[in-house]
N, C-alpha and C positions, 0 to 999 in steps of 0.2 A: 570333264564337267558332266552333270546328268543333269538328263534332259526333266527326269522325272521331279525333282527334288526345285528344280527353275520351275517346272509346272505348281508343282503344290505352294510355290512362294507365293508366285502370282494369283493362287483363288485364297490364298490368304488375306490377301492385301485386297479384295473387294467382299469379305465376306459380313464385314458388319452393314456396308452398303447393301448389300443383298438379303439379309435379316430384317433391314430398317422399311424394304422394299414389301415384304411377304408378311412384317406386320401392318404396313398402312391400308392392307387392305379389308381390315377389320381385325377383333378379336380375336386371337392366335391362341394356343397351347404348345409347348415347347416341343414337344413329340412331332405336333403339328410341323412345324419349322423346320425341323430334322428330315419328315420325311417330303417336304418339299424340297430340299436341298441337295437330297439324295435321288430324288427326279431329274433336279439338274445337272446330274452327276459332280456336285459339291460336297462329297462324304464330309459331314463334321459330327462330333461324337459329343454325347453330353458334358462330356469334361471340356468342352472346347466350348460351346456352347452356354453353359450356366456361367460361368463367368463372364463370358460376352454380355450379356444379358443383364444381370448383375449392375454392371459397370455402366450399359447404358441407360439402368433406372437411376442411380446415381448420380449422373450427369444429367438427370431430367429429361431425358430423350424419351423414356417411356414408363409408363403405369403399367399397374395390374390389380388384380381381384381376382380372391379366392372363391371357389366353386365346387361343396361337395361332389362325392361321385360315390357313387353305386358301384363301382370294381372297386376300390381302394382307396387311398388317401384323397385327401382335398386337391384339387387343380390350381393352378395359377394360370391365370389368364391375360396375354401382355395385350397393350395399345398403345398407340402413339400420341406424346402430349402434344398441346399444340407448339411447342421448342419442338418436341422430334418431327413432327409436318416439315419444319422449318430448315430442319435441319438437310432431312432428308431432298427438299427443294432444292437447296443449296450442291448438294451430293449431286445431284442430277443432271444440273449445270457443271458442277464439276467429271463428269464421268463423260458426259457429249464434250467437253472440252478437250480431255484426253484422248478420247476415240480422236476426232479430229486433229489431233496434236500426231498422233500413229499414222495417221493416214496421210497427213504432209510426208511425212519422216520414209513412208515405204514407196511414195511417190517419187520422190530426188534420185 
């Protein structure tokens, strides 16, 4: 088995939680997003990312507006609707539930 490939499943599986996190703290930029992710040693790639993103304006999780720029093309700018607040509350409880669910399990 590699160890490597169980790692990468696992930031897989918290990375829209983690997106949903680093936009509620206001208006975001995708780049933005990226390279906070890559602070938290999260490498994800725009290909991994614009469809995440995508998918969660879609499901109403979150808006955006565009924003010319002075280097090149116009920006899109995400935020959380008030469903993605909602959502992400929910996630929150969900994610202290887990940790806590791990920490019985390493305890026995």
């Amino acid at each position: 088995m590699n160890i490597e490939n169980s790692k990468a499943q696992m930031k897989k599986g918290i990375l829209e939680y983690c997106i949903l996190i680093i936009i509620s703290r206001g208006e975001v930029y995708a780049s933005n997003i990226i390279e906070e992710l890559k602070k938290a040693e999260l490498i994800v790639v725009e290909g991994t990312l614009y469809p995440l993103l995508t998918r969660l304006k879609n499901d109403g999780l979150l808006s955006y507006r565009w924003e010319e720029s002075n280097s090149g093309p116009p920006r899109k700018y995400y935020t959380l609707t008030g469903m993605g607040t909602e959502f992400l509350a929910q996630l929150d409880i969900g994610w202290k539930s887990l940790l806590n669910s791990i920490e019985q399990i390493k305890k026995q």
